[in-house]
N, C-alpha and C positions, 0 to 999 in steps of 0.2 A: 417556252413562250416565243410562238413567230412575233418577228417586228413588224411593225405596221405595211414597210415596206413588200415583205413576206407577202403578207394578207391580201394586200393590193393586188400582188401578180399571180397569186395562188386563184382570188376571183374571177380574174382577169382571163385567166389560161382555162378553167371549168368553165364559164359560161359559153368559151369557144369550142371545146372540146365536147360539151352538149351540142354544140349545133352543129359540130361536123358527128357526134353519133344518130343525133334525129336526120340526117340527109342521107349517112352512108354507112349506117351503123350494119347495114344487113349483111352487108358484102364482107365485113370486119369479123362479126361474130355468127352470123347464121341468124334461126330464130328465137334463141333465147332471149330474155328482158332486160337489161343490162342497166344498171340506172351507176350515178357516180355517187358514193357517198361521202368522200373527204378527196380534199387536193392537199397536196404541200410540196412547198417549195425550199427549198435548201436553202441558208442563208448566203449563198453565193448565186444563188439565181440559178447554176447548173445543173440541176436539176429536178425537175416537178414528180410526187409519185401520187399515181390515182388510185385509189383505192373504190372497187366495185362491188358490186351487190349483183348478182345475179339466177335471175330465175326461172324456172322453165327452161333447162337445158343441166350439163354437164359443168360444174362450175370449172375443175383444173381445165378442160378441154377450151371452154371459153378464154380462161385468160393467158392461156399455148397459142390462143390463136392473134389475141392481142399482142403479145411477143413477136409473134414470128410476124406481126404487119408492124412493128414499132415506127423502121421508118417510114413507112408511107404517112402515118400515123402523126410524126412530126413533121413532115412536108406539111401536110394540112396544119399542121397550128402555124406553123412558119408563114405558109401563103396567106394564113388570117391575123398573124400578130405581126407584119413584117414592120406594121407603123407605129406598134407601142411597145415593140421588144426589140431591142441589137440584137440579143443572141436569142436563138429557139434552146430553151434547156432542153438536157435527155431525158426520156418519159421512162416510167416506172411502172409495172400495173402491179396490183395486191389484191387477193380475195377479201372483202370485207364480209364476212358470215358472222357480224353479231345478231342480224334478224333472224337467223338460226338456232343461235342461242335462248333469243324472244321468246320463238317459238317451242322450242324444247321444255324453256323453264314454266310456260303458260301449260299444255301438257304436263308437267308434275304437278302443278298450282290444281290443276282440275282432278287429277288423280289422286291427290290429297281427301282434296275434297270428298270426293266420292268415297274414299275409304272412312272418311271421318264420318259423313251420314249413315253407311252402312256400319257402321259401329254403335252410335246412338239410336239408330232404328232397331237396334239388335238387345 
């Protein structure tokens, strides 16, 4: 359970980190869709891991490339948190593929299905 604290700076650092990807997110990751689904912050503040969803592209290739721009990457949270943060934590990125999962489990949900009417139709 994050402390409230946590929470605060976890908010804090996604809603910033949305708006440096809607400004300069192309140049980061190419044309894949890249949305954030979960922030967390360590309880020592050092450091935040994002966790992303990504679609329409190569998901490991997108977040090699989030990796290999980290710092630039915290430069921008830096030069937008510099007046509600002392320290910039270090960034984290992680593939979030539970909409994968979604979609996987709705696909057997429907195959189910279909097996089940063609059983009773039979």
């Amino acid at each position: 359970m994050d402390s409230r604290r946590q929470q605060k700076v976890a908010s804090l650092i996604k809603e910033e980190f949305t708006d440096i990807l809607l400004k300069s997110g192309r140049s980061i990751y190419g044309k894949a869709f890249v949305t954030v689904t979960n922030v967390k912050v360590t309880p020592d503040l050092s450091t935040v891991r994002f966790h992303l969803s990504v679609f329409n592209g190569d998901k490991d290739e997108v977040i090699q490339q989030f990796q290999d721009k980290k710092q630039e990457i915290k430069r921008m949270l830096g030069d937008k948190l510099r007046f509600s943060l002392r320290r910039v934590p270090e960034v984290e990125f992680f593939l979030d593929d539970t909409l994968d999962d979604v979609f996987r489990m709705e696909e057997l949900f429907k195959k189910i299905k279909t097996d089940d009417d063609n059983i009773k139709g039979s």
